[in-house]
Each structure stands twice: as C-alpha cells, then as structure tokens.
C-alpha positions in Angstrom: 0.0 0.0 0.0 2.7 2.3 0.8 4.7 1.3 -2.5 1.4 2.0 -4.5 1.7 5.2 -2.4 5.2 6.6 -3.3 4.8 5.6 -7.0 1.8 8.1 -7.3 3.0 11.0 -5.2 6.2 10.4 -7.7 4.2 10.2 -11.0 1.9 13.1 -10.1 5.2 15.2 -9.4 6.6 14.5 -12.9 3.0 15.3 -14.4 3.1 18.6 -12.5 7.0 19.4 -13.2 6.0 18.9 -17.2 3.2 21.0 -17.3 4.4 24.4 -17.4 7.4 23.3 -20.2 7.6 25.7 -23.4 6.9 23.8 -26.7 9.2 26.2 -28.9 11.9 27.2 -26.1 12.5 29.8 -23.1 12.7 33.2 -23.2 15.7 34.7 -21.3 15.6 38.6 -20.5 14.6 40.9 -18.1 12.6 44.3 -17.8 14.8 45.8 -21.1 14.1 42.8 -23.4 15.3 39.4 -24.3 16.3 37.0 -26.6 14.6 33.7 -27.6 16.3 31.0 -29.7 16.0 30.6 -33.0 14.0 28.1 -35.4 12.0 28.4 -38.1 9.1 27.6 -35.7 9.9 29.6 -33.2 10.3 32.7 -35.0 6.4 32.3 -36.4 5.5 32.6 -32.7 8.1 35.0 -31.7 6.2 38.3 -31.7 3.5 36.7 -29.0 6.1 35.3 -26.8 8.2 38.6 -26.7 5.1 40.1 -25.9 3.6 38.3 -23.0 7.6 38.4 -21.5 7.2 42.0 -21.6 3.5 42.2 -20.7 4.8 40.8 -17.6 6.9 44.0 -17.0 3.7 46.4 -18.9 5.8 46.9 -21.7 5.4 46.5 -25.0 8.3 44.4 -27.3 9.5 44.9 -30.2 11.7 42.7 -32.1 14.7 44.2 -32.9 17.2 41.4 -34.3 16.7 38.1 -36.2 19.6 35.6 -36.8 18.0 32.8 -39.3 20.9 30.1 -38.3 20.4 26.9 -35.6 22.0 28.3 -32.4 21.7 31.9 -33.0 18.8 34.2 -31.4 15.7 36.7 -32.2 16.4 39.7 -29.7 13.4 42.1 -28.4 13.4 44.8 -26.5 10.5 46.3 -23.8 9.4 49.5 -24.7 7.2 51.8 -22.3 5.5 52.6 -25.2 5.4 51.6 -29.2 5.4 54.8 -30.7 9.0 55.8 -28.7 11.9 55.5 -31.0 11.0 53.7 -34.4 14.1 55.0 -36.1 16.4 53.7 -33.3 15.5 50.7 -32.0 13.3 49.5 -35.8 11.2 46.8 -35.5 12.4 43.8 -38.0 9.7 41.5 -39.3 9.6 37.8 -38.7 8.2 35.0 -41.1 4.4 33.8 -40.6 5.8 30.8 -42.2 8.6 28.0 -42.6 9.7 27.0 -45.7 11.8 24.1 -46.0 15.3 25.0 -47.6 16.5 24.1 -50.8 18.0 20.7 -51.4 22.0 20.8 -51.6 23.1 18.3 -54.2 27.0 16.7 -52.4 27.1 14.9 -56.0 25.9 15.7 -59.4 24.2 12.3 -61.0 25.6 11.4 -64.3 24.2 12.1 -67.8 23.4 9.2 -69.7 24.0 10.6 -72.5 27.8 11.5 -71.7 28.5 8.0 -70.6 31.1 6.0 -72.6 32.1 9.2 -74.6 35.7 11.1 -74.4 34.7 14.0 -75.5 35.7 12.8 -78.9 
C-alpha cells in the first residue's frame, strides 16, 4: 500500500513538473528585453512570446534582431511605449511561415547521355 503510495506521489510530481514546459523554447531577458532561440518555428510565434515576456513588466516588445541560423537568437526589446523611437530601436519583421530550404546536391548524377564518350 505504501509502494502503490510513493509511486503516485512520484508520477503526479513528474505530471506537475512537465506541465508548465515551453513547446518552442525559453525566453531569457529581463525588464529591457530578451532574446529567444532561433527556429523556423519559433520565429512564427516569436512576436507573441516577446510580448507576454514584456507584458509581464507592462511593456510592450519589439523585435529588434533576427539571426536565421540553428543556435543563434531573435532579440526584443520592452518599450514603455510603441510609438517611442522607431528610427532607433526599428522593428524587424519575422516569417508567418517556414519553408523548408532548398536541397544541396553533395554529388551531381551522371548524364546518360555522356556515358562511354571522351569527349571525342
């Protein structure tokens, strides 16, 4: 009984410690902004996570950076308000959608038609 016990006081702390995990990453920051890391599916949902991180603070974000690379970050900054330095700190857009890159041949498949000839 005690066994049964322990097993679900563990499995209901697991459930609870899984519940509040982010499907497309963490944002790291502070009252000034933040940067969250980059994927092509992140970056579609990047604008509404910058901006409940700064709702937190009541600030508004504004993406300000986007590096399109694996390991590499979209930075936002909190803004009192939205209309306070557009020219400085501009807003860069962010894809509504991800497209799968181009294919990158290694090898180029031979021509049939240049088999068995030497260029004669």
């Amino acid at each position: 009984m005690k066994a049964a016990y322990v097993a679900s006081v563990m499995g209901a702390t697991l459930l609870v410690s899984t519940a509040g995990a982010y499907e497309y990453g963490y944002v790291k920051g502070n009252d000034s902004g933040g940067i969250i890391p980059w994927s092509c599916e992140t970056e579609m949902v990047a604008q509404q996570m910058a901006g409940t991180h700064c709702g937190g603070y009541n600030k508004y974000a504004r993406i300000t950076s986007v590096t399109r690379q694996y390991g590499d970050y979209i930075a936002f900054a909190c803004l009192w308000t939205p209309y306070v330095a557009p020219y400085q700190i501009p807003a860069t857009r962010v894809r509504t959608a991800c497209q799968s890159p181009p294919i990158r041949r290694i090898w180029q498949p031979l021509d049939p038609h240049r088999v068995g000839s030497d260029n004669e």
